[in-house]
C-alpha positions in Angstrom: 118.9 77.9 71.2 117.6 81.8 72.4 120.4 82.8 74.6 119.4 85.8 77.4 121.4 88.1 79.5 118.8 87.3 82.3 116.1 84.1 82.8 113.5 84.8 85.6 112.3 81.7 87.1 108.9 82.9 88.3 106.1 85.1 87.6 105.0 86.5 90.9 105.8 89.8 92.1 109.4 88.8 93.5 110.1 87.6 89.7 108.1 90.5 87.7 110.1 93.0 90.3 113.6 91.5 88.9 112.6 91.7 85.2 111.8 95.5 85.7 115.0 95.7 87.2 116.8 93.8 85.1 115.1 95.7 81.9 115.9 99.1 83.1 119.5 98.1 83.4 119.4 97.3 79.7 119.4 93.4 79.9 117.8 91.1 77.4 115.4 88.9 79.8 113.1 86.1 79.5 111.2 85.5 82.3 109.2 82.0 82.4 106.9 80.4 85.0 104.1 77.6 85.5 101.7 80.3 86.0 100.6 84.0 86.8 101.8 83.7 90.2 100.7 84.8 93.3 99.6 88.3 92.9 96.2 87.5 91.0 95.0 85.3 93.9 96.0 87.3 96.9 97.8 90.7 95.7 96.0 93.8 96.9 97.9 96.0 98.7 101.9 96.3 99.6 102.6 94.4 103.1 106.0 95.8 104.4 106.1 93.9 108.0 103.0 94.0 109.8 104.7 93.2 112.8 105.3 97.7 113.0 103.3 99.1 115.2 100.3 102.3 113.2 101.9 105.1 114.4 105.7 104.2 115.0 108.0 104.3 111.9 108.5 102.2 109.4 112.5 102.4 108.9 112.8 102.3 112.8 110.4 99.1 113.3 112.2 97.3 110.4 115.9 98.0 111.9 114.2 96.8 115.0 113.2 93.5 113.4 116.7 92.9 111.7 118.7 93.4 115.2 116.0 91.0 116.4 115.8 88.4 113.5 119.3 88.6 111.9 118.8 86.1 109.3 115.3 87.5 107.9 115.7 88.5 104.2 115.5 92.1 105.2 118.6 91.5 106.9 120.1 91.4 103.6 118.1 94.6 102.0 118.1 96.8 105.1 116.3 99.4 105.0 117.7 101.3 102.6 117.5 98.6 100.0 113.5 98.2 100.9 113.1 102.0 100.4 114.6 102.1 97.2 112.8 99.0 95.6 109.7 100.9 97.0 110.4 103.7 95.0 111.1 101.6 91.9 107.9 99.7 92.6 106.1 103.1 92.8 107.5 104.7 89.9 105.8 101.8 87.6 102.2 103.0 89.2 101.3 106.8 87.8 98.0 108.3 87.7 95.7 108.1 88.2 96.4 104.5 89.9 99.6 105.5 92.2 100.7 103.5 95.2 101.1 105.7 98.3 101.8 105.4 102.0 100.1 107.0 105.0 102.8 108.8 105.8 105.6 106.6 107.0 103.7 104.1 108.6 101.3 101.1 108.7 97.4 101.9 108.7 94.6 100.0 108.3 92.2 98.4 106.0 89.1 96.3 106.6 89.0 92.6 105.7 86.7 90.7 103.7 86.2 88.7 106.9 85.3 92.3 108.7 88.5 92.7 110.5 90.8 95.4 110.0 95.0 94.3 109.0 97.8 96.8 109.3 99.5 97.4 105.1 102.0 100.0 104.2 101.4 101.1 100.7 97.8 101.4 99.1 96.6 101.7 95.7 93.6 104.2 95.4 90.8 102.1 95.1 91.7 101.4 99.0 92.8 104.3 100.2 89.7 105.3 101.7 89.3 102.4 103.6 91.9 103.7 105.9 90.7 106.4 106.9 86.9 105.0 107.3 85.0 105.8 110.5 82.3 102.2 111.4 80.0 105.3 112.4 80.0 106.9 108.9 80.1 103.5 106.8 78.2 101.6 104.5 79.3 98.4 103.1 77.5 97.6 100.2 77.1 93.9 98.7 75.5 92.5 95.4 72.3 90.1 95.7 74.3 86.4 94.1 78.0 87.5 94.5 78.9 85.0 96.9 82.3 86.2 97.3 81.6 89.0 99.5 79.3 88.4 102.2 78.4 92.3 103.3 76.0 92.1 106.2 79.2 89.8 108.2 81.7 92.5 107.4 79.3 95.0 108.4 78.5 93.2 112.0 82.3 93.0 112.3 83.2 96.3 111.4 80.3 97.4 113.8 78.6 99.7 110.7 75.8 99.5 108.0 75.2 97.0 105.4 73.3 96.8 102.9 72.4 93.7 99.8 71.5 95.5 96.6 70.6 94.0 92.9 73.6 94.2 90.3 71.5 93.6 86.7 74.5 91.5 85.6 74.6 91.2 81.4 77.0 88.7 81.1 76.1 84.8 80.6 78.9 83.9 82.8 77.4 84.2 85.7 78.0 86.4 89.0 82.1 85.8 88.8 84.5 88.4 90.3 85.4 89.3 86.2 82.3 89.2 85.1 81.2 92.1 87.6 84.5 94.1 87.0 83.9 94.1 83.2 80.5 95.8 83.7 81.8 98.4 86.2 83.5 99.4 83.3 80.8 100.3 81.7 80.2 104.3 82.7 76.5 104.4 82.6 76.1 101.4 84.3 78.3 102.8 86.9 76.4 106.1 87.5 72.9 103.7 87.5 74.3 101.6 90.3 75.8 105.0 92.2 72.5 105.7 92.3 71.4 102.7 93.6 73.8 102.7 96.6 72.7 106.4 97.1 69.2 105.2 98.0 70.5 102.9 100.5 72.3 105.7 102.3 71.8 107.8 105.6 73.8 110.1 105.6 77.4 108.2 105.6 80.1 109.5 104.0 82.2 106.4 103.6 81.0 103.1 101.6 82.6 99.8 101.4 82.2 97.7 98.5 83.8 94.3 97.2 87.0 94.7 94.9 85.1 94.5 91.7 85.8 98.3 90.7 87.1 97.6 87.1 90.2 95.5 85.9 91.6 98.0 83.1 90.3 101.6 84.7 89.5 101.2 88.1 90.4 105.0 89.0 87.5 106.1 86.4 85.3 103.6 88.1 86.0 105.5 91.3 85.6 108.6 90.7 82.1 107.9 88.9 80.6 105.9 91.9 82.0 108.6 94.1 80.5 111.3 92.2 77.4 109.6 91.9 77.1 108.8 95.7 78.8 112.1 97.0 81.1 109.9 99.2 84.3 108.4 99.5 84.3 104.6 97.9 86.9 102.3 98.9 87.2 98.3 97.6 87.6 95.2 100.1 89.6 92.6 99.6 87.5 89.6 98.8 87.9 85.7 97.6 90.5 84.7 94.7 90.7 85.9 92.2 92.0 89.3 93.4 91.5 92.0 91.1 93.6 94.2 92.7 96.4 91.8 92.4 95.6 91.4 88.6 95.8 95.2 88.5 99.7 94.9 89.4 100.4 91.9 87.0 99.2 93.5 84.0 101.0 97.1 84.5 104.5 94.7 85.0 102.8 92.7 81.9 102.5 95.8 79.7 105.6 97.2 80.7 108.0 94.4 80.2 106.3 93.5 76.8 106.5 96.6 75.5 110.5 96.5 76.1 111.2 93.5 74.6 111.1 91.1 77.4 110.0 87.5 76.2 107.1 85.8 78.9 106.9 81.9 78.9 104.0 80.6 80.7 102.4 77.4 82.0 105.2 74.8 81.1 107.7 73.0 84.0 110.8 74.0 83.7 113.9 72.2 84.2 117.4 73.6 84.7 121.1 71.7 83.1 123.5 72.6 85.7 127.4 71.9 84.9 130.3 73.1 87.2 128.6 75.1 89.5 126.8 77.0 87.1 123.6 77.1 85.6 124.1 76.4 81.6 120.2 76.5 80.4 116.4 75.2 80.9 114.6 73.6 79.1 110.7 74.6 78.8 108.8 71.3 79.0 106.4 71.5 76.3 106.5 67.7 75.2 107.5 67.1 72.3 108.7 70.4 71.4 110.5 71.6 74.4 112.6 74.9 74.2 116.3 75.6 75.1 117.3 78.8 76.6 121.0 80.0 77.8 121.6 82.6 80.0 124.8 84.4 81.5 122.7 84.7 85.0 119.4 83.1 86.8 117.0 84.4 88.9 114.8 82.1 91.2 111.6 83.3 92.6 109.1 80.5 92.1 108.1 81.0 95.9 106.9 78.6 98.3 104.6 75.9 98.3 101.8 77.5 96.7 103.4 78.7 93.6 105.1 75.5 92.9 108.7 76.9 94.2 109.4 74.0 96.8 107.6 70.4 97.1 107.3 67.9 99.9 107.0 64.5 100.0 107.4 62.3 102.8 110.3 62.6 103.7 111.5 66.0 103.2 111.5 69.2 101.1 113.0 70.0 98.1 113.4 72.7 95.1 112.9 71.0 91.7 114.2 73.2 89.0 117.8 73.7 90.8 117.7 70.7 93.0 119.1 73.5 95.9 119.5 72.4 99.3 116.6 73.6 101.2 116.8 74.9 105.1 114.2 72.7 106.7 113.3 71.0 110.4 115.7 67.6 110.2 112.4 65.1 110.2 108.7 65.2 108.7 107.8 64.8 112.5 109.3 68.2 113.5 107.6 70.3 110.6 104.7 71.3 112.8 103.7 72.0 116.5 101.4 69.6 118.3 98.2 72.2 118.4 97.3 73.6 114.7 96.7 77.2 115.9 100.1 77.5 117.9 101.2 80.6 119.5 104.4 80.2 117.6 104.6 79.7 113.6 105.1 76.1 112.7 108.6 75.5 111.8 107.7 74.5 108.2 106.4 78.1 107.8 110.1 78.9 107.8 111.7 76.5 105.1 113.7 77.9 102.0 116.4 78.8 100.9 119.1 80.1 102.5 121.7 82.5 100.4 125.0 84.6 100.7 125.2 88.3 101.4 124.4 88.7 98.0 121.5 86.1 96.9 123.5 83.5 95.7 122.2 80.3 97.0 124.2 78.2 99.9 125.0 74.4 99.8 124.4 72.6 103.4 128.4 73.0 104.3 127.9 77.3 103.6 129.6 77.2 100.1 128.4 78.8 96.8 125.8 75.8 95.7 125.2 77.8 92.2 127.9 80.8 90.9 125.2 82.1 88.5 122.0 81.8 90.1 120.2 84.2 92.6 118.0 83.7 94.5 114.5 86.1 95.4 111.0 86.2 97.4 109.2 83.9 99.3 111.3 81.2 98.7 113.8 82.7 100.5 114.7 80.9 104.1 113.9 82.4 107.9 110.9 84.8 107.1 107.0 83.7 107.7 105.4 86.1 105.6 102.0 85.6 106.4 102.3 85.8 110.3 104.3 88.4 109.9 102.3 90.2 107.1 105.3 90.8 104.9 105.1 88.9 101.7 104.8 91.9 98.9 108.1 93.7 100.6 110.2 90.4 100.6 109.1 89.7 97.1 110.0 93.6 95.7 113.1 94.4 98.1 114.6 91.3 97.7 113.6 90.7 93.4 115.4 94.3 93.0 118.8 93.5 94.7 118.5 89.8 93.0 118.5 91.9 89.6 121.0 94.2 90.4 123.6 91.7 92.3 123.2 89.5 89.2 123.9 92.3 86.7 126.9 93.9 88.4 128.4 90.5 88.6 
């Protein structure tokens, strides 16, 4: 049996964030998971709480939202915690692919649907998005990429489209990869900078899909933005996300190269004895693997990521068997109209933890001693209404890390 100082449960960015954490304090860690989480379907920029107004800051609109919703994970962080996983986040991202803020407060980006959604932190690929103007815009698309529609995000964002060819190579078809690889490719980028610069009238800003590279999409950049003599910026567009990807294989890289051990796409099922967490087992039948740990860290999110399943009758979390925080009956996990006003209640469901992670049995004691809890599948937050998934998953994966190891 492999024995750790520290076991991640999950992959996404709550989990990769507590590795970091956890590596930089000079623990041995393992961090295992069913898959590459979240961040390579839907990662592309950094959501603090969308709920801030542009313009107002962000430390002041988040202390407003913790006086207002005291038992929100940020409740737990405050501020101050956020600010500093930020930094930690940020000091993993160097040139030429940096993550930066607009100051200290929400801005804009458009939408693959043509909208525009407040974000806080922006990698550069997006940052000129932000400060677009529909007046000065193109948005560019590519003749059999289905997953970017440009002349409906044009009509939205109330500028200029336009469908060019993209002489693919690859046998694989028109895929999200397949296009990124080629981007790659400098010459082919200057070619196809040259091809947008035909299509132009004069605008200095143009949108295209986020397809600009996978391993150098700063080089990528800067060629299509010499070639076009404008400022470039990606849009978010279906799964896969390559921006998301982007972020998973920077944490990747960085754990592997000190020494933490990745386990992916096996269940995983935890012995608990006393209170305490003694091991899991990796279900690779018939050779499944034992590992020990001192401490635990769960951030197998929500539904989506596996984190928490429903049946029937009610919700649970399958690797702990933790209490989950959920409406008393099936009946009662939704409101009567789908597009309610109000969040559905089962948007809410998790689990709920002590001042310091550790999750809660239904009477309020200690369910687990050695086990701490992190991201989405955290209790009393709706992350997607309130556009605040990637700063639950980084605040609250670097306080899970650091609570553990100080324990």
């Amino acid at each position: 049996m492999k024995r750790f100082d520290l076991i991640v449960i999950g992959t996404g960015l709550a989990g990769l964030m507590a590795a970091r954490t956890a590596v930089e304090m000079g623990a041995k860690v393992l961090i295992a998971g069913r898959g590459l989480g979240g961040l390579t379907l839907f990662g592309n920029t950094i959501d603090i709480l969308g709920r801030v107004p542009a313009g107002e800051d962000i430390a002041a609109g988040i202390a407003r939202w913790i006086e207002a919703h005291p038992d929100h994970p940020y409740a737990l962080t405050g501020w101050e915690g956020i600010d500093r996983a930020l930094s930690s986040f940020c000091e993993l991202f160097s040139p030429p692919y940096s993550f930066t803020a607009k100051g200290r407060t929400n801005c804009f980006l458009p939408t693959g649907a043509g909208t525009m959604r407040p974000t806080y932190l922006l990698g550069p690929t997006m940052t000129a998005g932000a400060e677009m103007r529909p007046a000065e815009t193109i948005v560019v698309g590519f003749r059999r990429f289905k997953d970017f529609q440009a002349d409906t995000v044009s009509l939205h964002l109330n500028c200029r489209g336009a469908v060019i060819p993209f002489p693919l190579r690859s046998t694989e078809g028109m895929t999200t990869l397949a296009v990124a690889r080629q981007m790659e490719d400098r010459a082919f980028a200057e070619k196809l900078g040259e091809m947008i610069r035909n299509q132009m009238a004069e605008e200095r800003f143009i949108g295209l899909p986020a397809v600009l590279g996978l391993r150098e999409p700063a080089l990528v950049l800067e060629t299509l933005e010499k070639a076009t003599g404008a400022r470039v910026f990606e849009i978010p567009i279906l799964p896969p996300s390559l921006p998301g990807m982007r972020i998973f294989n920077r944490f990747h890289d960085f754990l592997l190269e000190r020494g933490v051990t990745f386990l992916l796409g096996n269940p995983i099922k935890a012995t608990v004895r006393n209170g305490r967490c003694a091991e899991i087992t990796v279900q690779n039948r018939p050779h499944d693997s034992v590992f020990s740990a001192d401490r635990f860290i769960l951030a197998t999110g929500r539904f989506l990521g596996g984190g928490l399943w429903a049946d029937m009758d009610c919700i649970v979390e399958p690797v702990f068997h933790i209490p989950v925080f959920q409406p008393r009956g099936r009946k009662e996990w939704f409101k009567e109209r789908f597009f309610n006003p109000e969040a559905h209640p089962i948007h809410s469901v998790g689990i709920e933890t002590d001042a310091d992670l550790r999750p809660l049995s239904g009477d309020g004691a200690v369910f687990l001693k050695n086990v701490w809890i992190a991201g989405s599948i955290l209790a009393h937050h709706q992350a997607l209404e309130e556009q605040s998934r990637e700063g639950i998953d980084i605040a609250t994966g670097f306080m899970a890390a650091g609570k553990a190891l100080s324990s």
